[in-house]
C-alpha atoms as a printed R data frame, in Angstrom:
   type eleno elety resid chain resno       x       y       z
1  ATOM     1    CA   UNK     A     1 -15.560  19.215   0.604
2  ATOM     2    CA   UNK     A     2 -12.404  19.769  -1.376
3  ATOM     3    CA   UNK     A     3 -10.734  16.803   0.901
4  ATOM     4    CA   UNK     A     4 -14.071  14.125  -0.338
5  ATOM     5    CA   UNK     A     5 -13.648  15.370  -4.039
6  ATOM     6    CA   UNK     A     6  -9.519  14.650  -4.003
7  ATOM     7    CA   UNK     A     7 -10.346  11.060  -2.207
8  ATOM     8    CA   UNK     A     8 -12.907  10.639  -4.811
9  ATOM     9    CA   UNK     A     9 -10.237  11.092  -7.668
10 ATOM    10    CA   UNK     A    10  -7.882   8.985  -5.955
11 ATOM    11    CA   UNK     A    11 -10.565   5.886  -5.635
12 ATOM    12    CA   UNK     A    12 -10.947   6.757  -9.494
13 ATOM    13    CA   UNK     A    13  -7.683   6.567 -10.503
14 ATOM    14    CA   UNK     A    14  -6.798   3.693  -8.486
15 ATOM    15    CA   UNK     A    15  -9.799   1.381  -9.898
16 ATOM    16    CA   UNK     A    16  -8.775   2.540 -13.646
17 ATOM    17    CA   UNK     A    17  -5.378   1.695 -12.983
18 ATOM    18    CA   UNK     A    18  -6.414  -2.108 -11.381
19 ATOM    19    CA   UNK     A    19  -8.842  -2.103 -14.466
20 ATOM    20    CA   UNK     A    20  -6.392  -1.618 -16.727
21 ATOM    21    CA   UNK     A    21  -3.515  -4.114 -15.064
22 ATOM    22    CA   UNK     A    22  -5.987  -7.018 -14.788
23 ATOM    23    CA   UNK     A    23  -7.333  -6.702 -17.854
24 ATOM    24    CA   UNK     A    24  -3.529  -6.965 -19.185
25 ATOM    25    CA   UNK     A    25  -2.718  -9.522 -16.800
26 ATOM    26    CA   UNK     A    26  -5.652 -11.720 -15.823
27 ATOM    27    CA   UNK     A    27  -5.779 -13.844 -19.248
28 ATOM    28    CA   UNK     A    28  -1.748 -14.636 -18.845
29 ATOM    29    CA   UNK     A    29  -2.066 -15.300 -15.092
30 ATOM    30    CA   UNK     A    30  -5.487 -17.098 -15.654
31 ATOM    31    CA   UNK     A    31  -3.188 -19.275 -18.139
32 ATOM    32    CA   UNK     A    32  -0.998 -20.371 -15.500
33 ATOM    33    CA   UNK     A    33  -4.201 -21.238 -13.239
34 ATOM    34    CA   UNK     A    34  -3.885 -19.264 -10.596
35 ATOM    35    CA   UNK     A    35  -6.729 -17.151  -9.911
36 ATOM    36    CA   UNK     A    36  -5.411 -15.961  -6.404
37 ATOM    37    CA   UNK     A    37  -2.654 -14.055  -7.982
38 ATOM    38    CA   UNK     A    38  -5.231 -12.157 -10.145
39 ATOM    39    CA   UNK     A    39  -6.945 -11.172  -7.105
40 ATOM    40    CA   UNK     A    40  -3.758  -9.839  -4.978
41 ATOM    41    CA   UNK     A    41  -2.656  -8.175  -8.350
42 ATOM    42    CA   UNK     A    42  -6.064  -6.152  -8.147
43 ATOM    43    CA   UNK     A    43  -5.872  -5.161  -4.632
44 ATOM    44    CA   UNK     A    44  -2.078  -4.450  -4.689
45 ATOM    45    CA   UNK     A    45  -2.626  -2.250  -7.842
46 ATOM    46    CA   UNK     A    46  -5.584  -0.712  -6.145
47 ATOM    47    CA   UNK     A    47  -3.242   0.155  -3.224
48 ATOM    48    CA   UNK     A    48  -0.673   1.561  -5.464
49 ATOM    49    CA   UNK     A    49  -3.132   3.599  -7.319
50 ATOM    50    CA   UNK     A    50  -4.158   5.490  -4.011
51 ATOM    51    CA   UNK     A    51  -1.156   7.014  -3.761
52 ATOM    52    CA   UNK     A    52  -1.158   8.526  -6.829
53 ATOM    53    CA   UNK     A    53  -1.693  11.769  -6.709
54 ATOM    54    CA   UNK     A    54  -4.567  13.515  -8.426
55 ATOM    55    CA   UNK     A    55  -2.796  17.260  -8.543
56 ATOM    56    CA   UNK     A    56  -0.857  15.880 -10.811
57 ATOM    57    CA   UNK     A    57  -3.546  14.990 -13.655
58 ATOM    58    CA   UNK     A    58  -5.497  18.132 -12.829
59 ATOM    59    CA   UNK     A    59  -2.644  20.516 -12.933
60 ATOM    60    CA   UNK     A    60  -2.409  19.543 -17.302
């Protein structure tokens, strides 16, 4: 159970953190035209965000 919650707070963290990058970056790369960036931005930053870990937020 305690392994589901942590995953659960990673997915979390990891969708608030591509939420927060695309909606910095998708109006300047959307600019340029290239919609295909925007989309590898999100899943790399949803990648990234996975690894974060949650201890570290819950700890504070």
């Amino acid at each position: 159970m305690n392994f589901i919650f942590m995953l659960l707070i990673r997915v979390v963290v990891a969708a608030i953190i591509m939420f927060c990058v695309a909606l910095t970056a998708s109006p300047i790369l959307t600019l340029i035209g290239s919609n295909e960036l925007v989309k590898a931005l999100c899943v790399i930053t949803f990648i990234i965000g996975l690894f974060i870990n949650p201890n570290d937020f819950l700890s504070k």
